[in-house]
Backbone as CSV, one residue per row, in Angstrom:
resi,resn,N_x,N_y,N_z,CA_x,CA_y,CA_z,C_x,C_y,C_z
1,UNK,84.530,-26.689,27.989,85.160,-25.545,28.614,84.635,-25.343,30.032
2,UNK,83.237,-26.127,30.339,83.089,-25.355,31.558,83.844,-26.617,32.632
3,UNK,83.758,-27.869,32.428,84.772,-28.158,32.983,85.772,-27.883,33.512
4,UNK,86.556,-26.951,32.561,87.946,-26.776,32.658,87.904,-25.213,34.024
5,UNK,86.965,-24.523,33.776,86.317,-23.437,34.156,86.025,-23.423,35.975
6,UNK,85.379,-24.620,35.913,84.570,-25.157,37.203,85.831,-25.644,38.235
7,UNK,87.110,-26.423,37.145,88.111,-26.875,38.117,89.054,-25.759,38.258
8,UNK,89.702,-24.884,37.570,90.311,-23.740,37.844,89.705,-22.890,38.943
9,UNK,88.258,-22.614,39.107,87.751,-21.834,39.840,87.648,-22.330,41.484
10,UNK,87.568,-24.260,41.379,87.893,-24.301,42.678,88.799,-24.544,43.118
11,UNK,90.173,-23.947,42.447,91.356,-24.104,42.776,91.634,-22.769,43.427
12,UNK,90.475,-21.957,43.365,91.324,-20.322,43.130,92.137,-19.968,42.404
13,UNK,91.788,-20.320,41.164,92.627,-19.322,39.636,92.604,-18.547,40.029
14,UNK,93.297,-17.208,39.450,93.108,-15.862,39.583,92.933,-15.357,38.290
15,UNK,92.446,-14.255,37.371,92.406,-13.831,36.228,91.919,-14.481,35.399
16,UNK,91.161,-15.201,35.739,90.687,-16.518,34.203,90.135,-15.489,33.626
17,UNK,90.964,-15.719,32.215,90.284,-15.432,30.905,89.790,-15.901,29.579
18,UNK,89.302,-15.961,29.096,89.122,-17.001,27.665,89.419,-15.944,26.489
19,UNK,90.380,-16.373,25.812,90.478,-15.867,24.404,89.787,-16.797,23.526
20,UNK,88.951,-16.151,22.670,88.375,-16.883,21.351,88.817,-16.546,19.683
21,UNK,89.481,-17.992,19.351,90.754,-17.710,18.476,90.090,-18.334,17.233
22,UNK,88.450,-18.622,17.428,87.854,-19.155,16.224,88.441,-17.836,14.451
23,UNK,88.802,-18.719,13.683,88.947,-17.456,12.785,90.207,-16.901,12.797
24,UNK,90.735,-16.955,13.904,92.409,-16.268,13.958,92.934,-17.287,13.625
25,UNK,92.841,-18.430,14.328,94.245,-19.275,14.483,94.066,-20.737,13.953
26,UNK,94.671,-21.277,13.198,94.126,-23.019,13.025,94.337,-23.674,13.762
27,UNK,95.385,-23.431,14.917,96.114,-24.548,15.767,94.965,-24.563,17.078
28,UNK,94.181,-23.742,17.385,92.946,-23.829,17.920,92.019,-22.949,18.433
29,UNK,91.142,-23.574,19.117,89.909,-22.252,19.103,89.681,-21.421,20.142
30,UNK,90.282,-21.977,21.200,89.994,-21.297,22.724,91.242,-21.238,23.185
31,UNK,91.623,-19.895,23.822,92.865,-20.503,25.037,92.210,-20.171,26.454
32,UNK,92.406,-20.490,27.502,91.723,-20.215,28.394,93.070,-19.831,29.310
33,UNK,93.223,-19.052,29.863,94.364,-18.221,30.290,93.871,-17.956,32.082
34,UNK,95.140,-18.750,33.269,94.834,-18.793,34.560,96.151,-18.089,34.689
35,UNK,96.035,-17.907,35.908,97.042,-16.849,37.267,96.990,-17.488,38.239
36,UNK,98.149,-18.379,39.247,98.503,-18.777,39.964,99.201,-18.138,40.698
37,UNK,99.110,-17.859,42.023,100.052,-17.151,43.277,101.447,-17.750,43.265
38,UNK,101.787,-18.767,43.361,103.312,-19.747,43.590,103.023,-20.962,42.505
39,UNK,104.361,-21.351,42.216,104.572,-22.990,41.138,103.996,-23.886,42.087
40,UNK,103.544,-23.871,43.503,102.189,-25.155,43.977,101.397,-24.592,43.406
41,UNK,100.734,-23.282,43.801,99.661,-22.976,43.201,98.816,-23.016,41.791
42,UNK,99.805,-23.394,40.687,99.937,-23.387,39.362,99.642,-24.766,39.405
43,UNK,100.229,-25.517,39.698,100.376,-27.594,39.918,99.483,-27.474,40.475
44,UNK,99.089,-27.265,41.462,97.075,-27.642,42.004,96.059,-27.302,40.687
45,UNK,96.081,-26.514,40.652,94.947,-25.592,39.391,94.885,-26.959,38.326
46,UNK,96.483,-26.645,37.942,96.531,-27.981,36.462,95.916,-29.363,37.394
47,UNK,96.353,-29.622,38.098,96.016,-31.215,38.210,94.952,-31.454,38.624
48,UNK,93.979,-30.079,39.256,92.393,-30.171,39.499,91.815,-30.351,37.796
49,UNK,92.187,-29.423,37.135,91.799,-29.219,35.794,91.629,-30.913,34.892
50,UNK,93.376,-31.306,35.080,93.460,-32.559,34.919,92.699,-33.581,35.331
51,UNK,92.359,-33.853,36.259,92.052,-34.607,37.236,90.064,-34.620,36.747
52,UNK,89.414,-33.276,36.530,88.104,-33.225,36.522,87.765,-33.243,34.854
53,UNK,88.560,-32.872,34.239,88.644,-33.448,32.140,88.631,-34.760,32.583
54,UNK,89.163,-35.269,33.298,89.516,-36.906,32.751,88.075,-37.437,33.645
55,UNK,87.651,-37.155,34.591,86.315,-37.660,34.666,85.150,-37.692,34.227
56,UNK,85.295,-36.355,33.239,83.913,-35.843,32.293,84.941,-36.648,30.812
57,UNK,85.699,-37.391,30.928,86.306,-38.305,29.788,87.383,-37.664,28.488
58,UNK,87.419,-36.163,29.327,88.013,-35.442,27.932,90.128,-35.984,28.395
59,UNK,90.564,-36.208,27.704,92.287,-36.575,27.719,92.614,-35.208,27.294
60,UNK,93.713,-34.726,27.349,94.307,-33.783,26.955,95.555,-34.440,25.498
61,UNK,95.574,-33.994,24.665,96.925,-34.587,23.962,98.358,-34.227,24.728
62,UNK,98.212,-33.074,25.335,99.983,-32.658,25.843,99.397,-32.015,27.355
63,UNK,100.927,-32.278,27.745,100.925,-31.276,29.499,102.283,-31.139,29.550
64,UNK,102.641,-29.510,29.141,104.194,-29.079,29.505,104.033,-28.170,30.551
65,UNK,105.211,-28.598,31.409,105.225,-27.447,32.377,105.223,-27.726,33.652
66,UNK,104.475,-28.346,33.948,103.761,-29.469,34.998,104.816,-29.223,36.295
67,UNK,106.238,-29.796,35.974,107.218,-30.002,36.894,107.419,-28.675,37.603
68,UNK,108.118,-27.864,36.137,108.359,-26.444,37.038,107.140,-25.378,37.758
69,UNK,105.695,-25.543,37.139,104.988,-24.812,37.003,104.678,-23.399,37.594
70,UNK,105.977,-22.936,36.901,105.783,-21.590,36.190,104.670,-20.992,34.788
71,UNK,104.702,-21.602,33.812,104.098,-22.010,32.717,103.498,-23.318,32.713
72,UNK,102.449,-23.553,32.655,101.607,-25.199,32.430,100.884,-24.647,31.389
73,UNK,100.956,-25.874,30.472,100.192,-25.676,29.247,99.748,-26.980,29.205
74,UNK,97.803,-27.287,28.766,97.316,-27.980,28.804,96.489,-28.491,27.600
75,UNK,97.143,-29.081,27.030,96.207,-29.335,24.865,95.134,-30.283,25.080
76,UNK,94.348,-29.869,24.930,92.953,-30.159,24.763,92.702,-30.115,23.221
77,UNK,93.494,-29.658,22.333,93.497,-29.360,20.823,92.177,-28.016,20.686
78,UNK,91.163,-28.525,20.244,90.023,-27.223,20.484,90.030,-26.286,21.496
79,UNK,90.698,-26.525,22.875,90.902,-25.373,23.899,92.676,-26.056,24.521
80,UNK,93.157,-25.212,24.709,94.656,-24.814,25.225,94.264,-24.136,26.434
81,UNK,95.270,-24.575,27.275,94.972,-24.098,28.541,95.854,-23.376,29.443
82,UNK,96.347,-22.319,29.618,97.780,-21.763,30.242,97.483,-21.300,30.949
83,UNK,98.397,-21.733,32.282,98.394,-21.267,33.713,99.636,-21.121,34.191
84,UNK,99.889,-19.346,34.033,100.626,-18.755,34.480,101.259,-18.444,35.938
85,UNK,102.359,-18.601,36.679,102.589,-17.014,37.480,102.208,-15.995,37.366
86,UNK,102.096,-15.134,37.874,101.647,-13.809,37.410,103.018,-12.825,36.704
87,UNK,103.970,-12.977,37.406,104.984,-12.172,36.124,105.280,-13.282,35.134
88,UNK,105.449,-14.069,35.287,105.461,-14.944,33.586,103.958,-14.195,32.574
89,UNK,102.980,-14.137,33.557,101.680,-13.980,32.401,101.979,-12.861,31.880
90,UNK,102.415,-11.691,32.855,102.623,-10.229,33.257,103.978,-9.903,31.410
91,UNK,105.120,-11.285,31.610,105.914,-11.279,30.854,105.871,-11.638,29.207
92,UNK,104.877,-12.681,29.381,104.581,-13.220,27.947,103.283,-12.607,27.142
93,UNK,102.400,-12.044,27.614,101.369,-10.763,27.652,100.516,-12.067,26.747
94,UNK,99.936,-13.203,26.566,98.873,-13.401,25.487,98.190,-12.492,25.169
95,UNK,97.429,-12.357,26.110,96.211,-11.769,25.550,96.427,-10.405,24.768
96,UNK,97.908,-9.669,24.920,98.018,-8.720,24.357,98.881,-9.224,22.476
97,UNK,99.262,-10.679,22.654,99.431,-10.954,21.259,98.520,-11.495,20.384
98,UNK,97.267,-11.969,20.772,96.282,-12.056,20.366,94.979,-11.113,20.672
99,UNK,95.294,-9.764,20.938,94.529,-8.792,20.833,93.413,-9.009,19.877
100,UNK,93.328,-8.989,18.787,92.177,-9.167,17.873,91.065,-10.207,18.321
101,UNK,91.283,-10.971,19.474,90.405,-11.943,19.470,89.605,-11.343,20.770
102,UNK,88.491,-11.854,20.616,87.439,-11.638,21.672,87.791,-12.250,23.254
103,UNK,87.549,-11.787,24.140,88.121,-12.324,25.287,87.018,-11.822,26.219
104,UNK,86.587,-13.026,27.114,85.892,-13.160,28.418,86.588,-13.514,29.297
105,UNK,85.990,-12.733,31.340,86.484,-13.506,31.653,85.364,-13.963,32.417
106,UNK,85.709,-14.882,33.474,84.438,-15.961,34.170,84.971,-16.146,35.514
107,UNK,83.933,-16.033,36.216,83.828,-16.011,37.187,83.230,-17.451,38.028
C-alpha cells in the first residue's frame, strides 16, 4: 500500500483515502480511494501508480477506466484502487457505501 500511496501523492492526488474492508467484504481488503482535478489528471496518478507497483514487482490483475479516466480502477486483488473526478467521487459516494469500514486518510 505504501507504494501505491507514495505514487498517488507524487502525482498530487487529492483526497486519498483508505477504506479498510478486512471483515466486510471478500472481494477485498483495502480500497484506496484518489481525486483527480481533469481525466489527464486521473491518467497521470494511475500510470504513476502503475508504473511504481510494477517496479516494487506488484502486477495489478485489472485496469478499467484508463482511456476515459473519469473512473480508473486498479485490482491489485488485496487493495483496489479508485481514482476519481471529483463529481464522479462526489456521485458514486464509496466511502459513504461502505460506511461501516474504518477509513484513513494519508498524507
Amino acid at each position: 500500500m505504501s507504494t501505491v500511496a507514495e505514487a498517488a501523492l507524487e502525482r498530487n492526488a487529492r483526497a486519498p483515502t483508505v477504506l479498510d474492508l478486512r471483515g466486510i467484504s471478500d472481494v477485498t481488503d483495502f480500497f484506496v480511494i484518489l481525486t483527480g482535478d481533469s481525466d489527464t489528471h486521473t491518467r497521470a496518478i494511475c500510470e504513476n501508480i502503475l508504473d511504481r507497483s510494477r517496479e516494487a514487482g506488484y502486477r495489478p490483475e485489472g485496469v478499467e477506466g484508463l482511456r476515459e479516466g473519469r473512473w480508473v480502477l486498479v485490482d491489485f486483488v488485496g487493495l483496489v484502487v479508485h481514482v476519481f473526478l471529483g463529481e464522479v467521487r462526489d456521485f458514486y459516494r464509496l466511502e459513504g457505501l461502505w460506511g461501516d469500514a474504518p477509513s484513513y486518510e494519508f498524507k
